[in-house]
N, C-alpha and C positions, 0 to 999 in steps of 0.2 A: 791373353790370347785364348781362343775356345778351343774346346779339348780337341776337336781334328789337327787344329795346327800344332797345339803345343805336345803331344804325345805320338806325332811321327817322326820328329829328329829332323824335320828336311828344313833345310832354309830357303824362303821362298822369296821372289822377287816381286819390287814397289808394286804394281799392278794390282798380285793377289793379296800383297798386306794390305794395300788400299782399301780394299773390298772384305777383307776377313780377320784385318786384325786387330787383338784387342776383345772381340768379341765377346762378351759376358752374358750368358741369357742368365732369366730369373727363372724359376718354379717353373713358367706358363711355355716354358719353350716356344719362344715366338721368333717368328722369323726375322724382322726390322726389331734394331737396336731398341731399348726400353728409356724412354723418358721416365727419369725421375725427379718428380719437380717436385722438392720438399726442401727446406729451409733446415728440420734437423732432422736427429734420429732418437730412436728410445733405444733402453737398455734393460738387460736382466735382471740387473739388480746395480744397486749405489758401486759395490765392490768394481765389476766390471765397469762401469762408467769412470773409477777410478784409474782401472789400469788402461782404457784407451786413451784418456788425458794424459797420462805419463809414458805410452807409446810403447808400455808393455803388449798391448795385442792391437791386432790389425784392426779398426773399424772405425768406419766413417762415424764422426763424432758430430758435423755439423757442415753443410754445404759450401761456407766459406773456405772452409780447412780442405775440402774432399768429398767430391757425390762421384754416384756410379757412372751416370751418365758422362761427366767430366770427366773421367777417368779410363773411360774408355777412348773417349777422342785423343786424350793424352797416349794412350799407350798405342792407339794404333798409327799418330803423327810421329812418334818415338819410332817404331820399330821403320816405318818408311823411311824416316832420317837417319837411319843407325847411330842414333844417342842413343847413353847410358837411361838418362833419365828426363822426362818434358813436366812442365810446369805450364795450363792454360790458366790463360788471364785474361781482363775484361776486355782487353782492348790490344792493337800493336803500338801503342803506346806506354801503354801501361806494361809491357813485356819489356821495351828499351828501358826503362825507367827501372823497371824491377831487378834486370840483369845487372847493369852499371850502377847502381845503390847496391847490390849485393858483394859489388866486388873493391866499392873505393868508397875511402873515408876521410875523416877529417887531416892533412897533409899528403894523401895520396897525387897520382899523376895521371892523368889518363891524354893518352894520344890517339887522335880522328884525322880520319882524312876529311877533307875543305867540303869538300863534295856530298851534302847528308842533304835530307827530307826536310823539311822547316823547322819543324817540331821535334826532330832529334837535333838539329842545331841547336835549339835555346836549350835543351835542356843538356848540353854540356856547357857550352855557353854562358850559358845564364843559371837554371839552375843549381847544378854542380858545385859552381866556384861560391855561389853561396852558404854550402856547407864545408867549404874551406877544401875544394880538390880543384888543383890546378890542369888547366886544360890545355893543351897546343896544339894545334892546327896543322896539317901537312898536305902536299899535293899528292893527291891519293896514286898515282901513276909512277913516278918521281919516288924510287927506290931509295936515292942519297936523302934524299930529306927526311925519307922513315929511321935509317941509318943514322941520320946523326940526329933526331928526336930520342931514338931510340938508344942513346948513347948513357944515359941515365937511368936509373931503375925507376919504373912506370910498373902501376898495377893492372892496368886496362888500356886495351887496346879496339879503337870499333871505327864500322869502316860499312860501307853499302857498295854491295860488288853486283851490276854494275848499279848505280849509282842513280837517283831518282834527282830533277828528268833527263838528264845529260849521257848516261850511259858512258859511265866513266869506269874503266875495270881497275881494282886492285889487285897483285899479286899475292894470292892467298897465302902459298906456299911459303914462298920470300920473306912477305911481312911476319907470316907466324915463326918464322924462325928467329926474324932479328926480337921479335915482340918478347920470343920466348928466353931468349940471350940475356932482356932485360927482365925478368921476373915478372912479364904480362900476362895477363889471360888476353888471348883475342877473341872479342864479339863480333859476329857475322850478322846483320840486316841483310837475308837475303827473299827478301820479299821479288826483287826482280828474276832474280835469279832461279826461284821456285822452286818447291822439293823435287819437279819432275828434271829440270835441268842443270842443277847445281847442289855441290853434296860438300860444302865448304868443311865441315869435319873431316871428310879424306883426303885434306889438302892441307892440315894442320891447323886448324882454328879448333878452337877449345867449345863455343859456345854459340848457338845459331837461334835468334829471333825472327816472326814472322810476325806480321800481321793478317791475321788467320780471315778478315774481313775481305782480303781481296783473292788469290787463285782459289785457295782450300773452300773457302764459301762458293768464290764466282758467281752467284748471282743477287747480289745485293740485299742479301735479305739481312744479316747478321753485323755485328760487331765481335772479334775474336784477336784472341794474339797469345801465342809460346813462345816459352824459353826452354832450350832443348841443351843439354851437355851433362859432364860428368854426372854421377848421382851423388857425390861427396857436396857438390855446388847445388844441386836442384833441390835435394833434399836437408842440405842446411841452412844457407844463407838464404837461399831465395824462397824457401818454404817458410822460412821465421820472416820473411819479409810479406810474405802472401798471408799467411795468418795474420800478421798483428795490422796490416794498413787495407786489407779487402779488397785488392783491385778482382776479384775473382770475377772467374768464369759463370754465367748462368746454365741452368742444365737445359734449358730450352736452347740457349745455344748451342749448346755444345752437341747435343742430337741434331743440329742444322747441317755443324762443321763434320760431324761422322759422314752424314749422309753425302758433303760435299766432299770428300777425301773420296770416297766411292769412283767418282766421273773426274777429278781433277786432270787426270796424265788424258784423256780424252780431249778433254775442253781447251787444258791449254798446248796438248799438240797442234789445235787446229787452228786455236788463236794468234799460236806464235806463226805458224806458215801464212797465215794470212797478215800478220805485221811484217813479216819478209817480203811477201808480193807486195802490199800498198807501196814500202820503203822503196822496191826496185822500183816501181813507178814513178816513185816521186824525186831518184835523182836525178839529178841534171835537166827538170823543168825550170823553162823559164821563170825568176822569179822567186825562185827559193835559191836561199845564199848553202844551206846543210842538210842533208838526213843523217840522222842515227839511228843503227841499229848493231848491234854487235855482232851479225852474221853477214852483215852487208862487209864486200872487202874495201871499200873506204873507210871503214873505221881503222882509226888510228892503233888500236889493239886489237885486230881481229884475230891475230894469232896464237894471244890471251885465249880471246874469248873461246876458240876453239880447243885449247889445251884445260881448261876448266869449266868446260859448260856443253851441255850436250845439246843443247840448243839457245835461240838471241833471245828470248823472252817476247813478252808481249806488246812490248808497247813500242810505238815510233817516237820520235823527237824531230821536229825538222822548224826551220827558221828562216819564215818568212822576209821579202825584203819591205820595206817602211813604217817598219816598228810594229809597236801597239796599236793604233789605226787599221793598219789591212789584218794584223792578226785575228782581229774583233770583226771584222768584216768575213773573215772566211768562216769563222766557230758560227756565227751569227747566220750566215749562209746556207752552214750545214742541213740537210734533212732525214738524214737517217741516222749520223752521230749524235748524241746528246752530248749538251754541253753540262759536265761535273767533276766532281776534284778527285773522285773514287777511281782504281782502275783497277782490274784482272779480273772485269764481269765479264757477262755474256753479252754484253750488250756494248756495241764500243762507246767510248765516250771519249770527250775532248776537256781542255784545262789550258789555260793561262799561266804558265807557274811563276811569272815577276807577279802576279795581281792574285793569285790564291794561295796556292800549296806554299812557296816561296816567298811569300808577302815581306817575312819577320826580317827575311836576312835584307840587309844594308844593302844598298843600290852596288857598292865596291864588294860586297861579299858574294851578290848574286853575279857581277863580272867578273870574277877571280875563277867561277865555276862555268862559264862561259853562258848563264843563261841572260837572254838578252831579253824587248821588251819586243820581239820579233818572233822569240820562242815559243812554239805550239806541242803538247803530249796530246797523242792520242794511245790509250788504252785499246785496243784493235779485239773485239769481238768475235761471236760466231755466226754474223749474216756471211751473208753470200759474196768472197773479198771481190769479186765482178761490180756486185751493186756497191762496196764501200769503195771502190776505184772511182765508181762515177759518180757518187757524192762526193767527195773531196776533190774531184776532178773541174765540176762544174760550182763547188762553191769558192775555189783557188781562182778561176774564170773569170769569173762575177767579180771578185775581190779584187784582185789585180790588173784587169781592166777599166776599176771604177776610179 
């Protein structure tokens, strides 16, 4: 943190850390964070080079292991989340993957809720079981089922609150207690969730991954992902796994992701009121069988969602009636949404999740989670939610009158 913050003793709120923390100037006292795009570093001499490699003294040894720039987007994504300690990495893929390898091995257990992103499906799924960690599946809403999964010692526990694209909530609290009953750590994907509206660590989860690509960036420029919790876990296991396999952070991203921590509680305040209006709009049109949103009080746990989240997040989910046919009709329609798989930009977009994000899981594994082949995400934006009313208004129009 920079010496104004760190030597007046006050604790400041998300907003101002957004904006000032972490902060590290060089020599040149420059006002915007300092890119340092270099691969390694030099040393004073052999001796010193010796004692950074054996972690005798503090210093960046080589970009993979730790850059400046990296390290400050780390520290100032940590102090917004109130972790111990964050770990960025290349990707929010490569942050699921880094946390749940850091925590389970060859005979371990790890318990997920049904309800996950595609690509953290297989990779407990699939994966996992191939380095011999067994996996079991529960309905992430459905307490007794965690209860009795959780009835055996498991070393992991991971779960997406609310849940991509279904907006399906887990009980944080709950689950981290039975999780912790049985000797778990619990991982949080709270990518929907967002650092602005969901703070899964003060609700007893151990461990919180993002994928830094979508709110913290927001506009589509980057690839990014943290792992956030204890420093006993970020700084042993997950750091022996970031050194020796490189999924790291670039420093040119990582000065993307500062600069995006900056405006995030802006962007996605206005993103998510504007996923509220379109969602109010869109219930009870002809035509559409469901909307989700977790502040909308048709959801099935909205009383969840307002006891752990300060707000619904950004995206809508709603489910056209005659499949795949009019769903492709309406995204196709569209002229101010773009159709893509990315979401928590500034730019709304739309997605198919039986036909992209969703493709890997089993036609019975994508029903189990209720996404159908009628299911639409839109990632909801910062245009004018007036004008995204009346594009989704008139390309629902066009589609279900054709």
């Amino acid at each position: 943190m920079d010496d104004a913050l760190s030597e007046s003793g006050r604790s400041f709120r998300p907003e101002t850390l957004a904006v000032r923390g972490g902060l590290s100037r060089s020599g040149f006292d420059e006002t915007s964070e300092a890119m340092f795009l270099t691969s390694g570093f030099v040393y004073e001499s052999a001796e010193q080079a010796e004692a950074a490699f054996k972690d005798e003294i503090e210093k960046f040894i080589y970009s993979r292991y730790g850059n400046p720039t990296v390290s400050m987007f780390e520290e100032r994504l940590r102090l917004i989340e109130g972790a111990e300690a964050c770990f960025a990495t290349a990707s929010g893929m490569a942050a699921v993957w880094v946390a749940l390898a850091a925590l389970c091995g060859k005979g371990d257990r790890i318990v997920s809720s049904r309800a996950l992103f595609g690509s953290c499906f297989v990779i407990i799924d699939e994966i996992l079981p191939r380095f011999g960690v067994e996996a079991v599946f529960v309905d992430g809403p459905d307490l007794a089922q965690w209860e009795e999964a959780l009835s055996v010692p498991t070393a992991a526990v991971f779960f997406e609150t609310p849940s991509n694209p279904m907006q399906e909530l887990v009980d944080i609290a709950a689950v981290s207690k039975l999780a912790h009953a049985a000797g778990a750590k619990v991982v949080v994907d709270n990518v929907f969730g967002t650092p602005v509206f969901s703070r899964p660590l003060e609700h007893g989860a151990d461990i919180v991954v993002y994928s830094a690509t979508k709110h913290i960036d927001g506009q589509g420029r980057v690839l990014g992902g943290a792992v956030l919790g204890p420093a006993e876990f970020i700084d042993g296991p997950v750091k022996n796994l970031m050194r020796h396999t490189g999924p790291a952070m670039s420093p040119f991203n990582a000065w993307v992701l500062v600069k995006g921590l900056e405006t995030m509680a802006l962007r996605v305040d206005k993103m998510s009121a504007n996923a509220l209006r379109l969602g109010q709009h869109l219930e009870g049109r002809e035509g559409i069988v469901k909307v989700i949103h977790p502040m909308l009080e048709s959801h099935p746990q909205h009383e969840l969602a307002k006891q752990q989240m300060t707000g619904g997040g950004t995206v809508i989910t709603f489910e056209v009636e005659g499949g795949k046919d009019v769903a492709f009709k309406v995204m196709n329609a569209l002229q101010l949404v773009d159709i893509s798989n990315n979401l928590g930009d500034a730019k709304s977009l739309v997605t198919h999740p039986a036909t992209t994000t969703h493709r890997r899981l089993a036609p019975e594994a994508r029903a189990a989670v209720g996404i159908t082949d009628g299911t639409i995400r839109i990632s909801v934006g910062l245009e004018s939610v007036e004008d995204l009313i009346e594009d989704v208004e008139a390309a629902l129009a066009g589609a279900l009158q054709a």
